[in-house]
C-alpha positions as CSV (number, residue, x, y, z in Angstrom):
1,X,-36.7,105.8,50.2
2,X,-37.6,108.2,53.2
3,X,-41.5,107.1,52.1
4,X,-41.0,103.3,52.3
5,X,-39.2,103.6,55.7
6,X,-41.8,105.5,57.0
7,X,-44.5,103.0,55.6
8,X,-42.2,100.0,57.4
9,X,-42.1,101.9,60.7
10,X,-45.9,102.6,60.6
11,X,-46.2,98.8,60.0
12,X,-44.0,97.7,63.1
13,X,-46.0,100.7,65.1
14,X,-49.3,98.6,63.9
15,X,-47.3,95.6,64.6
16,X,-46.6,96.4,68.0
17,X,-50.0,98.1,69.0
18,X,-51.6,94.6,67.7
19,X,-53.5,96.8,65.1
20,X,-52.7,94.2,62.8
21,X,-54.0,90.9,63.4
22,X,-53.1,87.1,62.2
23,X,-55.0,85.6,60.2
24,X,-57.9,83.9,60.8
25,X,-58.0,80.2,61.3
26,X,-59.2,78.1,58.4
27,X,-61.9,75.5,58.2
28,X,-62.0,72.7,55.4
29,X,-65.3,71.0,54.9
30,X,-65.1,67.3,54.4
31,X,-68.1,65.1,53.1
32,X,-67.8,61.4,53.3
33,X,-70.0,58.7,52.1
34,X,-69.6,54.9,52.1
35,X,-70.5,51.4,51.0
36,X,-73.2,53.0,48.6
37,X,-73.9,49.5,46.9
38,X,-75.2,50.8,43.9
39,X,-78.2,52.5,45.9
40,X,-79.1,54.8,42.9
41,X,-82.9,54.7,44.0
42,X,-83.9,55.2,47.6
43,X,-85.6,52.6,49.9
44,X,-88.3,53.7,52.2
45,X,-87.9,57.0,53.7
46,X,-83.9,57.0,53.4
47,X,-81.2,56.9,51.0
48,X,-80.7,57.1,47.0
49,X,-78.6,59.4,45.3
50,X,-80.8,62.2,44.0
51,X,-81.6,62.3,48.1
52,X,-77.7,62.5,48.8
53,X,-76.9,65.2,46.2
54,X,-79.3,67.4,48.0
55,X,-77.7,67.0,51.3
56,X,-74.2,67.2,49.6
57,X,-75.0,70.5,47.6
58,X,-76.9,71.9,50.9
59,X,-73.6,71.3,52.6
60,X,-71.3,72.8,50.2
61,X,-68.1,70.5,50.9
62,X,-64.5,71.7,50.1
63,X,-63.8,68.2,49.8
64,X,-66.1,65.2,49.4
65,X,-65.2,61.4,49.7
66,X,-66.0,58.0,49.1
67,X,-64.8,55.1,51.6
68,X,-65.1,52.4,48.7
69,X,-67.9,49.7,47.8
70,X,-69.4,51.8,45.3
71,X,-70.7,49.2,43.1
72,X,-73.2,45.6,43.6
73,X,-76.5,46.0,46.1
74,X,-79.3,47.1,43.4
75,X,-81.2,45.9,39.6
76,X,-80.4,49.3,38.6
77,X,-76.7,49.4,39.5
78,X,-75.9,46.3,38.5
79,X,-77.6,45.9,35.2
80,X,-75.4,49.0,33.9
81,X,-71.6,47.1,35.3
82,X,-71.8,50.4,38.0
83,X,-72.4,52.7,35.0
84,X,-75.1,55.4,36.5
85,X,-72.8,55.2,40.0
86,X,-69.9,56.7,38.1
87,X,-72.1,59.6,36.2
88,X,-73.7,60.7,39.4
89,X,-70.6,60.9,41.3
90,X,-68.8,62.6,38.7
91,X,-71.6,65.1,38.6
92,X,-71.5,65.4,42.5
93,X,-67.4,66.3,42.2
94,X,-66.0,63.4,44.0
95,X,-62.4,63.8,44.9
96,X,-61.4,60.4,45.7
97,X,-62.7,56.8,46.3
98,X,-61.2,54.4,47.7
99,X,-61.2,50.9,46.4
100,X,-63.2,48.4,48.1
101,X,-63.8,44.7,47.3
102,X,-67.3,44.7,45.7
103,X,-65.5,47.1,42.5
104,X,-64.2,44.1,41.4
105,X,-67.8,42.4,41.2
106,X,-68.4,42.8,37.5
107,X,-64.9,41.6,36.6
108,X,-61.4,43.2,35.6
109,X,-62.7,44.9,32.5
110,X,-65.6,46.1,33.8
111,X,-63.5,47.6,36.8
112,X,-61.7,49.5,34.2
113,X,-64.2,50.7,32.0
114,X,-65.7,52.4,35.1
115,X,-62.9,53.4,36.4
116,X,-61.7,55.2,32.8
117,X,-65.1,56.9,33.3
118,X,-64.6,58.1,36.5
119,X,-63.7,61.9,36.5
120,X,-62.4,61.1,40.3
121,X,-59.1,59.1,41.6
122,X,-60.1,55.4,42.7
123,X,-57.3,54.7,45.4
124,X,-55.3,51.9,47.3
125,X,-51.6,51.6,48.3
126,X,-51.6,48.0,49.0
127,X,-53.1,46.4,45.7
128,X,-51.1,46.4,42.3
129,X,-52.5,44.7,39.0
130,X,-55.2,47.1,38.2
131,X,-53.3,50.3,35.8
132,X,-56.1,52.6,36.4
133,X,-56.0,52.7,40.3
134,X,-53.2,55.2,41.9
135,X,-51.8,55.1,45.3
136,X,-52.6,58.7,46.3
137,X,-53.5,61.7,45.2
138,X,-53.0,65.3,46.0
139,X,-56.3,67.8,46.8
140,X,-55.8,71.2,46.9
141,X,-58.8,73.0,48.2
142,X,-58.4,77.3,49.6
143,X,-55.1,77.0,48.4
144,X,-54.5,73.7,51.2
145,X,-52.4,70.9,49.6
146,X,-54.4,67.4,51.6
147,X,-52.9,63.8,50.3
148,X,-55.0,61.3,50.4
149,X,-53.6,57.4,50.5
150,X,-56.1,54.6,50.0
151,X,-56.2,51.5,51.3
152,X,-57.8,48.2,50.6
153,X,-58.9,45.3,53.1
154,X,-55.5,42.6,53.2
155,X,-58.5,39.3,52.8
156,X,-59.1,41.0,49.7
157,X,-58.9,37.4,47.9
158,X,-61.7,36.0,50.5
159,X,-64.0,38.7,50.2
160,X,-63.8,39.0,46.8
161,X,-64.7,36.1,44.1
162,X,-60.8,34.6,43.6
163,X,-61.1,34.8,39.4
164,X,-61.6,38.8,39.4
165,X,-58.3,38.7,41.2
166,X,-56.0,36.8,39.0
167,X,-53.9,39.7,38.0
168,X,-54.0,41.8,41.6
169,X,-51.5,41.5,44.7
170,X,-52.3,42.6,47.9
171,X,-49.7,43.8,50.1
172,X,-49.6,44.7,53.7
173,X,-51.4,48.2,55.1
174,X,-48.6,49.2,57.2
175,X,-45.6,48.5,55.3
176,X,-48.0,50.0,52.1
177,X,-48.5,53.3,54.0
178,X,-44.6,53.9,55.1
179,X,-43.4,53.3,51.0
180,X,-46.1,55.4,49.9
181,X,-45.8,58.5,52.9
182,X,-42.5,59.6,51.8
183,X,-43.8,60.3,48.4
184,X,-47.0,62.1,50.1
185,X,-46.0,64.4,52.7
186,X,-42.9,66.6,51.0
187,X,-46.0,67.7,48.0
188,X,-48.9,67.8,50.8
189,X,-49.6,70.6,53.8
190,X,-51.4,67.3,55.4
191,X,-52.4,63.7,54.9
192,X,-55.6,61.6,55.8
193,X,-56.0,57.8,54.3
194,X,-59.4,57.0,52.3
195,X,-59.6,52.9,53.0
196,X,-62.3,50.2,52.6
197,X,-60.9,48.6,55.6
198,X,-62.0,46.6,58.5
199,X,-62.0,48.3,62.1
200,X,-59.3,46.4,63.5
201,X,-57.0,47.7,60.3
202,X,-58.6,51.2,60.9
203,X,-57.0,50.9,64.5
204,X,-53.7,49.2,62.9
205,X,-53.3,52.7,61.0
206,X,-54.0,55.0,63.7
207,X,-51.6,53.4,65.7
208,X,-48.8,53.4,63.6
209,X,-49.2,56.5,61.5
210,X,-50.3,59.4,64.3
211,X,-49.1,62.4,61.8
212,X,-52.5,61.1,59.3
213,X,-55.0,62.6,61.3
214,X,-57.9,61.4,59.7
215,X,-59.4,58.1,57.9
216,X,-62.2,58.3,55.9
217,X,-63.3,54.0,56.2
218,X,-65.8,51.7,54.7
219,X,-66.9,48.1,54.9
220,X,-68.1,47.5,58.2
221,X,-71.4,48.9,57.4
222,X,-71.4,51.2,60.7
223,X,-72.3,54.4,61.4
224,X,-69.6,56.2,63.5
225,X,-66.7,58.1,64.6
226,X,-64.0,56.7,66.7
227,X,-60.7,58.8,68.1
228,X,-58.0,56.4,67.8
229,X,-55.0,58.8,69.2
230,X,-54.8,61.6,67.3
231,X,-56.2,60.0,64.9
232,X,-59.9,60.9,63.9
233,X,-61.7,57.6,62.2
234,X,-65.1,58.3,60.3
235,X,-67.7,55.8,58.7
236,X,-71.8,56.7,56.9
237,X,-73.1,53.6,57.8
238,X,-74.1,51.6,54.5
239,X,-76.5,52.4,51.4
240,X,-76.4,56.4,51.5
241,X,-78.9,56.5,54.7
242,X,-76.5,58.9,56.2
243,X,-73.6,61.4,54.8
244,X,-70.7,62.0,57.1
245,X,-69.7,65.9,57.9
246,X,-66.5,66.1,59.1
247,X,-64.4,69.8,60.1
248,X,-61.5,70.6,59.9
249,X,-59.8,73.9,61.6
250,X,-56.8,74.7,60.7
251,X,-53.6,76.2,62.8
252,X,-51.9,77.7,59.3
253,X,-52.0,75.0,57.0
254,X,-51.9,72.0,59.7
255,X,-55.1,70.4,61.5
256,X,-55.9,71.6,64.6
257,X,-58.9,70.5,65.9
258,X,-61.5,67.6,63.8
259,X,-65.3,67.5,64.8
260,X,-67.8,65.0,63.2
261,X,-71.2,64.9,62.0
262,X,-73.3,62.3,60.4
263,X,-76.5,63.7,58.8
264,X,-79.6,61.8,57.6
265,X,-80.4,61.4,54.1
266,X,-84.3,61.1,54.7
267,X,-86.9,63.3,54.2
268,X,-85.1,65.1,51.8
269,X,-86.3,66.1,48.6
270,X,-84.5,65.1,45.6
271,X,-82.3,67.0,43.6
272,X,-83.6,67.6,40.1
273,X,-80.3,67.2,38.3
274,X,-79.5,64.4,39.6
275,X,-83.3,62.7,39.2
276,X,-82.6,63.3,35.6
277,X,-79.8,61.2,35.4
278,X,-81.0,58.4,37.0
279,X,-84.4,58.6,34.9
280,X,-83.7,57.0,31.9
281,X,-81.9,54.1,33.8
282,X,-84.6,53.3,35.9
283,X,-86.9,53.1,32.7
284,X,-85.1,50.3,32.1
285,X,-85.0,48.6,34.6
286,X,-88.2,49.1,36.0
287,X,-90.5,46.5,33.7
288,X,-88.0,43.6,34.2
289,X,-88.2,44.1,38.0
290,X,-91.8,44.8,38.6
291,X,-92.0,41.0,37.3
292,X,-94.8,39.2,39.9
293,X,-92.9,36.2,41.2
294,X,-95.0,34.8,43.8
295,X,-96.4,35.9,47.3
296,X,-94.7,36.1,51.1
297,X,-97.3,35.4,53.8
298,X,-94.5,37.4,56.5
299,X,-91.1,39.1,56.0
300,X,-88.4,36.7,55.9
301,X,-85.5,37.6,56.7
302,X,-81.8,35.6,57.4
303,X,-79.9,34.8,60.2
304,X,-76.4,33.3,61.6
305,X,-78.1,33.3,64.7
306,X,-81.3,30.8,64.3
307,X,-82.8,28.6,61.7
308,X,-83.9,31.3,59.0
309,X,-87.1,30.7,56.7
310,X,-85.4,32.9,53.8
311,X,-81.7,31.2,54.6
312,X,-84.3,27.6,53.5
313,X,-85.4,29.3,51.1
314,X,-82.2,30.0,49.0
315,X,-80.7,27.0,50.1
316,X,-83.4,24.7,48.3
317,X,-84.3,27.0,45.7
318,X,-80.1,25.5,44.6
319,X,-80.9,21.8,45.9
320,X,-83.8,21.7,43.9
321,X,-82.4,23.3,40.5
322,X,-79.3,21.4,41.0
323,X,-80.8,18.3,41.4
324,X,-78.1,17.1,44.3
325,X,-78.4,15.8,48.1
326,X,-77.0,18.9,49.8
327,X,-77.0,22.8,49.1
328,X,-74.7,25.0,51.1
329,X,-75.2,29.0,50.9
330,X,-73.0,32.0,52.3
331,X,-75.0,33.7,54.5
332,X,-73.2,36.3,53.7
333,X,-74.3,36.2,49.9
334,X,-78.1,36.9,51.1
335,X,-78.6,40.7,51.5
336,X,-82.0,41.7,51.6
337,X,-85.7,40.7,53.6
338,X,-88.1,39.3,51.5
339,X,-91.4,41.6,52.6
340,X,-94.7,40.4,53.1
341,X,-97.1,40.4,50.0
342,X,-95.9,40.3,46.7
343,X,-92.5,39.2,45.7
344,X,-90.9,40.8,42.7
345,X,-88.2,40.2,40.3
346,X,-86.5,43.3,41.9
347,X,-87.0,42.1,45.4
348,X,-85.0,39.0,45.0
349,X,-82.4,40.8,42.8
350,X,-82.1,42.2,46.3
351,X,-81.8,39.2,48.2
352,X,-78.8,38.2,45.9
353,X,-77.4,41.1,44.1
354,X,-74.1,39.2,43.3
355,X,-73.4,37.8,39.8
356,X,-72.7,34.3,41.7
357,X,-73.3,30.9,39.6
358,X,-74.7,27.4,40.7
359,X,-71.8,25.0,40.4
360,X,-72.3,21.7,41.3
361,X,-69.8,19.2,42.5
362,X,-68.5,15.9,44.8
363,X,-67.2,16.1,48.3
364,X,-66.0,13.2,50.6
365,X,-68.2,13.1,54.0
366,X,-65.5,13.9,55.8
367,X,-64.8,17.4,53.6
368,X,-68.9,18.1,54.2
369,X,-68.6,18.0,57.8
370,X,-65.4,19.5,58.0
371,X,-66.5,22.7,56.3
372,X,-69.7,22.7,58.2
373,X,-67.7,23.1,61.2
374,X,-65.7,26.6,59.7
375,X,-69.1,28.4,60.1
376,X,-73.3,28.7,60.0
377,X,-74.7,28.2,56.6
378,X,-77.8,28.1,54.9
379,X,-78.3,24.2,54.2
380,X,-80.8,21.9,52.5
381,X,-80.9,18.4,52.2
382,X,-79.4,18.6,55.6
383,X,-80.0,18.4,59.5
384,X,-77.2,20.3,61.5
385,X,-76.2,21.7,65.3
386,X,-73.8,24.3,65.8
387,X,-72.6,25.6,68.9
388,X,-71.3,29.4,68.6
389,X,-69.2,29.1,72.2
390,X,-67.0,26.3,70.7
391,X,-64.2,27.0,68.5
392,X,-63.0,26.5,66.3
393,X,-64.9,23.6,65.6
394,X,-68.6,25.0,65.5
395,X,-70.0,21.6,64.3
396,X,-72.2,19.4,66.8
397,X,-73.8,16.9,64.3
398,X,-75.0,16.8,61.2
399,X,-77.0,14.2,59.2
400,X,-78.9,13.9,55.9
401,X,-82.6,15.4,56.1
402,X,-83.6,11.5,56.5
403,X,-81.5,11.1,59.6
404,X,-78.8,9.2,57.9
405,X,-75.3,9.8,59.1
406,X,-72.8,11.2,56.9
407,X,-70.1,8.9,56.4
408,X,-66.6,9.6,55.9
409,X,-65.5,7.9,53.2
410,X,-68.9,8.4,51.3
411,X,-69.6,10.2,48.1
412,X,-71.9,13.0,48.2
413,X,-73.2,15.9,45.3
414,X,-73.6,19.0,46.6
415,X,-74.4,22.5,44.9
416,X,-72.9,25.9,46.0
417,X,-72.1,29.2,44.8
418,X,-69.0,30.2,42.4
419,X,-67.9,32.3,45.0
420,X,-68.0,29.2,48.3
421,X,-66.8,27.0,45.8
422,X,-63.7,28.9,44.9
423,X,-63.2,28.6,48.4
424,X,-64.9,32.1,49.5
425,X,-65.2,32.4,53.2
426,X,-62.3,30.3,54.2
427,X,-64.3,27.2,52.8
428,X,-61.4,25.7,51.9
429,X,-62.7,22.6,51.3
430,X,-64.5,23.3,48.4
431,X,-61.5,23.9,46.7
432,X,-61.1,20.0,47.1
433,X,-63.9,18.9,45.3
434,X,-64.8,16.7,42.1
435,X,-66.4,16.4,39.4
436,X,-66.6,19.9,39.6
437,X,-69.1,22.2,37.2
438,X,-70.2,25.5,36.9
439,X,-73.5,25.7,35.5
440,X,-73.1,29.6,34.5
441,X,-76.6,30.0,36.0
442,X,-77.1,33.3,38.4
443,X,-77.9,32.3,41.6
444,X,-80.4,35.1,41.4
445,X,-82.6,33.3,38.6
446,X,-82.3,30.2,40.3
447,X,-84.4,31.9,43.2
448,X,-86.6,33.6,41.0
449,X,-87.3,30.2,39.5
450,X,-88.2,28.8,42.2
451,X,-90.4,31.1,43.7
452,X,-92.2,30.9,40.5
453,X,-92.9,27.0,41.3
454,X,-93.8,27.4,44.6
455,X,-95.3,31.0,44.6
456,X,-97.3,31.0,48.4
457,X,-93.5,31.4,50.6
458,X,-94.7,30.7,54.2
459,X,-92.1,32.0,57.1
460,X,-92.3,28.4,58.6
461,X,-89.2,26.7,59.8
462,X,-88.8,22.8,59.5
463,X,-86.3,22.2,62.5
464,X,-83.3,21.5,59.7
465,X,-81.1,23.8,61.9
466,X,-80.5,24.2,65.6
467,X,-77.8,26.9,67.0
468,X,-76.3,27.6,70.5
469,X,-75.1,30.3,71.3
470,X,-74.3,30.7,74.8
């Protein structure tokens, strides 16, 4: 007894002569990527994942991230349903990913096959209707408890082709958050969101959840880091160019200060591991790309901006297989620039990396001209103004290619994609047409075909599009 009092008084001697010191602050090591897109192989100088496991296992994260969009963007993604995304992250130790609306690109049971694969929670609070998804999660990482929440854009059913989604509801961020916090924070030491979720819903959650003091976002495609409050908000930009480093120090077990990297994924050798992964996937896939379709005389690329030789391009490449008097085409559906000199089976796989259909169908004049004031499209068979500074009618005239007008009351055929036609885009109007059918042919191989035809593609413009905007 006389012993352990002495020991306690020589520890409240130490005690008081600050011999004995508290202990040292804590710093967690976060690594975030985003909107991969199935970017498996790199492009150029930057990206691919054997590039991004070097940088990841340079970096030695406590914790490492995914802000959703995992799958749709390559040949070598996409041919596998997302497969060799799911075994590389599993071998890089993801910890969670949230679900954005590209995962549900390949259909429902293709979702969960991947996701019954996947060694790593795929996350969202606000959408139900998919088992294998969870709300949260809880990371424990030098013995800190973090919970992570994901969240899910709310227009999931406009970005997202409306037949993957006939089992899922989408509820709202906020009201998801405060049912799902109470559940989080009593097993967690802290809580950050993972969400694939536009800025403006990034700045919703900061706002009204200042205790989560970080989100980890995707789906604007930007490169960034914004302080909302106390709120730290990190994005990587889009198709693994850059990983996003973000530190945490810790005051005990609670955040005290956040700091944020992004760090390029270029020049970096690739990790040999990994390489051997992807190897026998890209076998595959290599001869069926390296096809020869045809040759570009100048890069072509799109724009909402200006008439676009490769928006023409993909708009009659569908007039012309369809065989109808207009084609309409999501801008947004065309992804990649065609490059000067030889075009590939691979390269237009990049230009539409979706698993969209040609459907052909009837609308009224009145429904044509109605939709073409919602937005700029790619059009053929067509002549149209738009005027950016007016809303929300963007439409200044439109005729047929001849000059004709477009009459009200007249019948005319028209061929989209599955995805406008199921009213994609807020294109609600063709949801009102007739005689509607799908053909079941990609929108892809439609290109390729036509390419193949006409295989000299020239970066000349015909005047079919005019656009003001200012």
């Amino acid at each position: 007894m006389l012993r352990r009092l002495s020991g306690l008084a020589l520890l409240a001697l130490l005690l008081t002569a600050g011999l004995v010191f508290p202990q040292a602050p804590t710093n967690l090591i976060i690594l975030h990527t985003n909107d991969m897109h199935g970017q498996v192989l790199p492009r150029g100088e930057a990206g691919g994942l054997a590039h991004l496991a070097t940088v990841i296992r340079r970096e030695q994260p406590d914790v490492l991230l995914d802000g959703g969009d995992m799958f749709t963007g390559t040949m070598i993604s996409d041919e596998f349903f997302g497969k060799p995304m799911i075994d590389i992250m599993n071998r890089l130790g993801y910890g969670a990913v949230a679900l954005g609306n590209h995962e549900f690109d390949y259909g429902l049971p293709e979702l969960r096959n991947r996701l019954k694969e996947a060694r790593f929670p795929v996350l969202s609070a606000n959408v139900t209707g998919v088992e294998e998804v969870q709300p949260y999660t809880i990371l424990t990482v030098k013995g800190i408890r973090i919970g992570v929440i994901g969240l899910t854009v709310e227009n999931l059913g406009q970005v997202t082709h409306p037949k993957n989604l006939k089992t899922i509801t989408v509820t709202n961020l906020l009201d998801a958050v405060r049912e799902t916090l109470p559940k989080v924070q009593p097993v967690s030491d802290f809580v950050i969101v993972v969400g694939h979720i536009s800025l403006e819903e990034q700045l919703r959650v900061a706002k009204a959840f200042p205790q989560i003091r970080l989100i980890v976002a995707g789906h604007p495609h930007t490169a960034r880091a914004t302080q909302a409050g106390q709120t730290l908000i990190v994005e990587a930009g889009s198709s693994t160019q850059v990983v996003g480093k973000v530190t945490i120090r810790l005051s005990g077990k609670v955040p005290d200060t956040l700091t944020s990297e992004m760090i390029s994924v270029r020049n970096v050798p690739p990790d040999p591991e990994i390489q051997s992964i992807i190897a026998p996937y890209e076998k595959l896939v290599a001869e069926r790309g390296a096809e020869r379709l045809g040759e570009a005389n100048a890069d072509l690329r799109k724009s909402e901006l200006a008439e676009s030789p490769l928006n023409n391009l993909v708009a009659d490449a569908l007039r012309e297989a369809a065989g109808t008097q207009v084609a309409l085409q999501n801008i947004g559906g065309i992804r990649a620039v065609l490059t000067r000199g030889t075009i590939t089976r691979s390269e237009v796989f990049d230009v539409n990396p979706f698993h969209n259909t040609l459907v052909k169908m009837n609308l009224t004049g009145m429904q044509l001209k109605e939709l073409l004031g919602r937005r700029v499209i790619a059009v053929s068979g067509l002549r149209v103004a738009w005027d950016l500074t007016r809303r929300p009618n963007l439409l200044v005239s439109a005729t047929l290619i001849n000059g004709q007008p477009i009459l009200d009351s007249a019948i005319y055929t028209v061929v989209v994609n599955d995805f406008m036609a199921a009213g994609g885009d807020g294109l609600l109007e063709l949801t009102q047409g007739t005689s509607v059918q799908d053909t079941g042919i990609l929108i892809r191989d439609v290109i390729a075909s036509y390419i193949r035809k006409h295989p000299v593609v020239s970066a000349a413009t015909d005047g079919r599009v005019t656009i003001r905007t200012r």
